[in-house]
C-alpha positions in Angstrom: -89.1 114.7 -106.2 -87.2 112.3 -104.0 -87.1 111.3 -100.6 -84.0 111.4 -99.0 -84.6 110.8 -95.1 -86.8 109.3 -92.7 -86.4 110.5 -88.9 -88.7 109.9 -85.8 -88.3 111.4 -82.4 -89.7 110.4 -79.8 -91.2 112.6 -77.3 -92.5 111.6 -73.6 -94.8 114.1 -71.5 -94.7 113.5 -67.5 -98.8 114.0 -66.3 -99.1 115.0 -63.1 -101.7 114.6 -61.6 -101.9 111.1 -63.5 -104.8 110.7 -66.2 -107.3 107.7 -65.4 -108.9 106.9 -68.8 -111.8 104.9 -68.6 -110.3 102.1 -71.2 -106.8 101.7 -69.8 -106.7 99.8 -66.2 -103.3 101.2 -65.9 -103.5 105.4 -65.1 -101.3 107.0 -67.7 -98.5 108.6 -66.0 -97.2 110.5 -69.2 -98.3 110.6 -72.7 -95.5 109.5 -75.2 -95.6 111.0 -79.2 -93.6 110.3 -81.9 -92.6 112.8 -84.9 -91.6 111.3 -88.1 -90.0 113.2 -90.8 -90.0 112.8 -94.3 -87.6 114.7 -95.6 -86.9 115.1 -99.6 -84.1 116.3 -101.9 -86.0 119.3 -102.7 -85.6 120.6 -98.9 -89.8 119.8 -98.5 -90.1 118.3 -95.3 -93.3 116.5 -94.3 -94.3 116.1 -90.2 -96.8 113.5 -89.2 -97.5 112.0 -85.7 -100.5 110.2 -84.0 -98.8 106.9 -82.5 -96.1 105.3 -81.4 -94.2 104.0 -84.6 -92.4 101.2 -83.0 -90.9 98.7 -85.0 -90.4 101.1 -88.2 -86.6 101.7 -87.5 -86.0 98.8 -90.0 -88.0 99.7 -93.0 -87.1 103.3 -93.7 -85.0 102.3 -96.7 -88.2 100.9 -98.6 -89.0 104.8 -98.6 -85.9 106.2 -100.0 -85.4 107.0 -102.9 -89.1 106.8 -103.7 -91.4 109.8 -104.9 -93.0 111.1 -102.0 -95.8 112.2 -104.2 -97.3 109.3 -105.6 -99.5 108.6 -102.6 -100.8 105.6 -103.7 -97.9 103.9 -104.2 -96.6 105.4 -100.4 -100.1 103.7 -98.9 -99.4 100.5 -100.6 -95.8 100.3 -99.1 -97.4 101.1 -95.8 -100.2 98.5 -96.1 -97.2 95.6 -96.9 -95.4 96.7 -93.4 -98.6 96.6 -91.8 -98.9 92.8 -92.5 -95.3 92.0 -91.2 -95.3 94.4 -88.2 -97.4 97.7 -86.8 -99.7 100.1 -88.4 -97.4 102.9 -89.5 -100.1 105.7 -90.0 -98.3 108.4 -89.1 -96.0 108.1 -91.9 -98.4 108.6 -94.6 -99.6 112.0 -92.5 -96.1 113.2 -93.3 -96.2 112.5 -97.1 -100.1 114.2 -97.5 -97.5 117.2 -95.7 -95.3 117.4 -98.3 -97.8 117.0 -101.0 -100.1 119.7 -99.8 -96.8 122.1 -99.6 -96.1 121.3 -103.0 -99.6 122.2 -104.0 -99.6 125.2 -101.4 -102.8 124.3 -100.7 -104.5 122.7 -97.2 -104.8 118.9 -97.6 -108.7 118.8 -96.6 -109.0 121.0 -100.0 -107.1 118.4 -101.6 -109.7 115.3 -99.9 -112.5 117.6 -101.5 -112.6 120.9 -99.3 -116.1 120.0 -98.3 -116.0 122.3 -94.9 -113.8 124.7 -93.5 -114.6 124.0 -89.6 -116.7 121.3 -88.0 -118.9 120.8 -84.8 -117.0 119.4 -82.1 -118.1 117.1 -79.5 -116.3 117.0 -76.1 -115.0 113.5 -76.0 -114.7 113.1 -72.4 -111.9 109.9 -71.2 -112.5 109.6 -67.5 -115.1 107.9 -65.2 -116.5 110.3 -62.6 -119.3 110.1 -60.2 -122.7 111.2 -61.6 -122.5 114.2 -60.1 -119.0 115.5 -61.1 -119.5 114.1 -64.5 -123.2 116.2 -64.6 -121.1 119.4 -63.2 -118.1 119.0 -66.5 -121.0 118.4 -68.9 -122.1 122.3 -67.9 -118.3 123.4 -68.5 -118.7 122.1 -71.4 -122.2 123.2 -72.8 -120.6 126.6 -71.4 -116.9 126.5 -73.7 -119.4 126.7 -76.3 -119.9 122.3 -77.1 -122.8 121.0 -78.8 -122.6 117.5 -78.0 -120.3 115.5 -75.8 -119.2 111.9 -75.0 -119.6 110.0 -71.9 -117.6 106.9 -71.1 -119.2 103.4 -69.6 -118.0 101.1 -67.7 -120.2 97.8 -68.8 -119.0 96.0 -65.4 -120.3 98.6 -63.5 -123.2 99.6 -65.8 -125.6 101.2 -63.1 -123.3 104.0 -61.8 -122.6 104.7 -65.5 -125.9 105.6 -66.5 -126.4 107.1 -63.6 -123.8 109.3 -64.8 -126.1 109.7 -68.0 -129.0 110.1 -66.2 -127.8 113.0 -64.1 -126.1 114.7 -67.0 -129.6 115.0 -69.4 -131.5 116.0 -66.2 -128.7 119.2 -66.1 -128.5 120.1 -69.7 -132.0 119.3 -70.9 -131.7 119.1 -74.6 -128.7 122.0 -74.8 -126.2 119.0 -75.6 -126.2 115.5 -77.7 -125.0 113.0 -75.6 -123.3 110.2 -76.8 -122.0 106.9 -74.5 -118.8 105.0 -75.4 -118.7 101.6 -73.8 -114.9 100.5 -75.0 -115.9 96.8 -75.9 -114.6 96.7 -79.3 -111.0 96.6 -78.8 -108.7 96.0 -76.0 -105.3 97.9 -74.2 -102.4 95.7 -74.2 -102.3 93.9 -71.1 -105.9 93.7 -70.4 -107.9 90.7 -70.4 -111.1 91.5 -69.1 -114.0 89.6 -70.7 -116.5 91.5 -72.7 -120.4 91.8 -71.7 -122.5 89.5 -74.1 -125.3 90.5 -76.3 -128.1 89.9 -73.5 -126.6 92.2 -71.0 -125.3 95.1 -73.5 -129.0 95.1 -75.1 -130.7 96.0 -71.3 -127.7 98.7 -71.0 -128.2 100.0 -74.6 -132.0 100.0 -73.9 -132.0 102.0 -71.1 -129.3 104.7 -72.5 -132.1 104.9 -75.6 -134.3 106.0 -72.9 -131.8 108.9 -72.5 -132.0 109.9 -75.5 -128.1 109.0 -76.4 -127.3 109.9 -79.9 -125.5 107.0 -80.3 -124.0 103.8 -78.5 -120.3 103.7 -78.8 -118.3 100.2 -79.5 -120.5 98.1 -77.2 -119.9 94.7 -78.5 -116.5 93.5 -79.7 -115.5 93.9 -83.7 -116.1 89.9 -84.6 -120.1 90.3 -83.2 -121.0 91.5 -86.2 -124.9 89.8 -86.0 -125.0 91.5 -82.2 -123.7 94.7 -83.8 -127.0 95.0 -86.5 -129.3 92.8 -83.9 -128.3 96.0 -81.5 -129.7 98.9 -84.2 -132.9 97.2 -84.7 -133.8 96.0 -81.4 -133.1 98.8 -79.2 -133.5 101.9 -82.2 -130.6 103.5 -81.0 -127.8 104.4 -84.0 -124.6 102.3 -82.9 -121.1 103.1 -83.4 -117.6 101.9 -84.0 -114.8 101.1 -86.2 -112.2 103.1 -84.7 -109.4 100.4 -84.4 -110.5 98.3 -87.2 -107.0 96.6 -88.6 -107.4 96.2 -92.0 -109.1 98.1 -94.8 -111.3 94.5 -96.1 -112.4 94.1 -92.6 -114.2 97.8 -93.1 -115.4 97.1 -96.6 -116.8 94.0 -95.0 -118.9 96.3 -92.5 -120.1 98.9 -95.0 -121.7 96.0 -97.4 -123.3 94.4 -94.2 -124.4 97.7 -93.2 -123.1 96.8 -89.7 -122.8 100.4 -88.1 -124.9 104.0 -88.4 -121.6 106.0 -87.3 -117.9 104.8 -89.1 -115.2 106.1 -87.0 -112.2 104.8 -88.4 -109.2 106.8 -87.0 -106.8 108.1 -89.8 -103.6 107.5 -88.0 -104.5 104.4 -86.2 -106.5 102.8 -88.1 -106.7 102.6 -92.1 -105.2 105.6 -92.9 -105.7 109.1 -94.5 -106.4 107.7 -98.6 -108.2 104.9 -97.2 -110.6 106.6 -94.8 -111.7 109.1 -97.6 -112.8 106.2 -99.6 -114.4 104.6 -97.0 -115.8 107.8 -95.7 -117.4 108.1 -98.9 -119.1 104.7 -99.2 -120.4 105.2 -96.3 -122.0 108.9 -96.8 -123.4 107.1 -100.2 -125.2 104.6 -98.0 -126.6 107.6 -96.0 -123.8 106.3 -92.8 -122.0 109.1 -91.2 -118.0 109.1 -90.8 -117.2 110.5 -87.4 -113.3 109.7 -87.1 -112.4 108.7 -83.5 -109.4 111.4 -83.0 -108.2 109.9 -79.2 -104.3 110.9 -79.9 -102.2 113.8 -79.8 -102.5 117.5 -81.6 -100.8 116.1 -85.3 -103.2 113.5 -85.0 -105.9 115.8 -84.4 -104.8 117.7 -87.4 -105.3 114.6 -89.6 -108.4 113.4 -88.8 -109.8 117.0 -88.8 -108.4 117.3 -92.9 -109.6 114.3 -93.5 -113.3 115.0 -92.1 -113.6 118.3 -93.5 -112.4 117.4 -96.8 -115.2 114.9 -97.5 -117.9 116.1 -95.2 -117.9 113.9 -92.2 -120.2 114.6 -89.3 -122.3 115.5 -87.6 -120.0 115.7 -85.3 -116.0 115.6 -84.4 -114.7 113.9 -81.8 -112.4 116.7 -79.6 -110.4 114.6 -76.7 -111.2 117.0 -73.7 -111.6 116.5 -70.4 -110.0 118.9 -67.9 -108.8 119.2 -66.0 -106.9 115.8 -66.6 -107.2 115.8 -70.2 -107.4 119.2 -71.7 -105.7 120.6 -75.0 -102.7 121.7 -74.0 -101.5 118.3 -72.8 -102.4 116.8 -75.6 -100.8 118.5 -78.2 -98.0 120.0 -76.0 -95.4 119.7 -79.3 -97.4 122.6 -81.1 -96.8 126.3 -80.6 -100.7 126.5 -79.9 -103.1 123.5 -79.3 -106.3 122.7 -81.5 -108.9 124.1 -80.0 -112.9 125.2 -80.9 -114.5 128.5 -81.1 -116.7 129.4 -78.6 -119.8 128.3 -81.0 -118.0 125.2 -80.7 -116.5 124.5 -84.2 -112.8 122.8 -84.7 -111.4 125.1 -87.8 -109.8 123.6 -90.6 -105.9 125.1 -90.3 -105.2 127.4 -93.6 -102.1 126.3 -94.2 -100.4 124.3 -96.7 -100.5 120.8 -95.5 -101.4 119.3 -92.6 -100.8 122.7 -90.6 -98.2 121.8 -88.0 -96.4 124.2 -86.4 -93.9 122.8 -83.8 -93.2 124.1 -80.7 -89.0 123.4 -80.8 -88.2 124.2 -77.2 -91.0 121.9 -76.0 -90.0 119.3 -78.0 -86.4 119.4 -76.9 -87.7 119.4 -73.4 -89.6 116.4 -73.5 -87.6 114.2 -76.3 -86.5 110.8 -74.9 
């Protein structure tokens, strides 16, 4: 088997109303996805997504020609890009398409076939009063959620525990709550200073008092002492490694035993071969691999394979927050959107491959 073509499209939705994510000063005003196609002699054609892709336009030709099969080699040509230019992620979704077509089998069966559907946490993107944000916890414990995700502004630290605060006093002990601080990594553009160590352990201490499952990115990547000073002084598990640029800089976390909670994201961050051996390591040393999933429906798709396949929990992170963030805007190129059961379980898609099922008239609408 050969490959014969490479092709992205790029897609741009118009939101309106805007979305205000809690991590991006600027309000997104549309949501931009990119498909890439891996197409192969054999008329197999694999579909990945999950970020932007730009700067690939010039390497396509290291791919053809090449067996789209022999993933390792694939993940290796990937990995030498990476160094020279962006993380290409999405790309290697496409190949695990074509190979679990081949096999006619789902790819999580292929990663190990560990689960067939996973809990779901809402992972909510927004910062609301405490009030609202204690109101769209209750929607949520209602669509059937076990656990959701608050975020944190640490420069206005009061208001968001307060948010916290008001949300445990409505739900009792019906949901998990976990808190994402966003002080790991940075949006382009923003040059906001992180909180220190002194400040995040009083915010970290009185979220523990919450009873917050876990503490989300709060110190950047390079404070690795803060990051293990953090577990042990406050006892609350800590989480992070979503962004993480290189697959030594992980490796380098799991042997300091940095983090309780590995959330490496499959299509922005290491990968879908490397994530399952890192997910691994880290179940060995009794870590959890929770896969931050923040991107759109194809995205979804991966990190959800790549979970289930190697039994990652306890929880998967579900982007949801209506009604400016909600399913259907996020994975508005599939004829239906991911979604959970009203137990609150994402499903594993039965299909061979990654499961993707484009909506064609959408897709035309919204290509740029």
């Amino acid at each position: 088997m050969k490959v014969t073509g490479i092709r992205l499209r790029r897609l741009r939705l118009d939101l309106d109303p805007p979305f205000f994510a809690a991590w991006d000063p600027v309000p997104r005003r549309h949501f931009d996805a990119t498909l890439v196609y891996v197409e192969t002699a054999e008329g197999v054609v694999g579909v990945g997504s999950g970020d932007t892709m730009e700067g690939f336009e010039g390497y396509q030709d290291l791919f053809i020609g090449t067996d789209p099969l022999n993933i390792v080699e694939q993940v290796g040509r990937i990995e030498s890009i990476n160094f020279h230019a962006g993380r290409f992620w999405p790309l290697e979704v496409a190949f695990w398409d074509i190979i679990g077509k081949v096999a006619d089998l789902p790819v999580s069966q292929l990663f190990g076939g560990a689960q067939d559907k996973l809990p779901a946490y809402a992972s909510t993107g927004e910062l609301r009063s405490a009030q609202e944000r204690a109101d769209s916890a209750l929607a949520i414990r209602d669509a059937g959620f076990r656990a959701m995700k608050i975020r944190v502004d640490p420069s206005d630290a009061a208001a968001g525990i307060d948010s916290v605060r008001a949300t445990r006093e409505a739900v009792g002990d019906s949901l998990e709550i976990m808190v994402d601080l966003n002080q790991s990594w940075r949006m382009a553009g923003d040059t906001r200073a992180p909180n220190d160590f002194v400040a995040i352990r009083r915010i970290v201490k009185e979220l523990g008092d919450l009873d917050v499952f876990w503490v989300e990115e709060p110190l950047p990547y390079a404070d690795r002492t803060g990051l293990r000073r953090l577990r042990t002084e406050t006892g609350v598990r800590v989480a992070g490694g979503e962004m993480i640029s290189s697959s030594t800089e992980v490796l380098d976390y799991l042997e300091g035993d940095i983090l309780d909670v590995y959330q490496m994201d499959v299509v922005l961050a290491v990968g879908m071969l490397r994530a399952r051996t890192f997910a691994e390591v880290a179940r060995h040393k009794n870590r959890s691999f929770t896969p931050h999933s923040w991107t759109n429906g194809i995205g979804v798709l991966a990190n959800i394979h790549v979970s289930a396949g190697v039994g990652g929990g306890p929880y998967f992170e579900f982007p949801f927050d209506p009604p400016g963030w909600t399913p259907r805007r996020r994975d508005f190129m599939l004829t239906s959107p991911v979604t959970v059961d009203d137990e609150g379980f994402v499903h594993v898609p039965d299909a061979p491959g990654i499961g993707v099922h484009l909506d064609e008239e959408a897709c035309g609408r919204w290509a740029i």
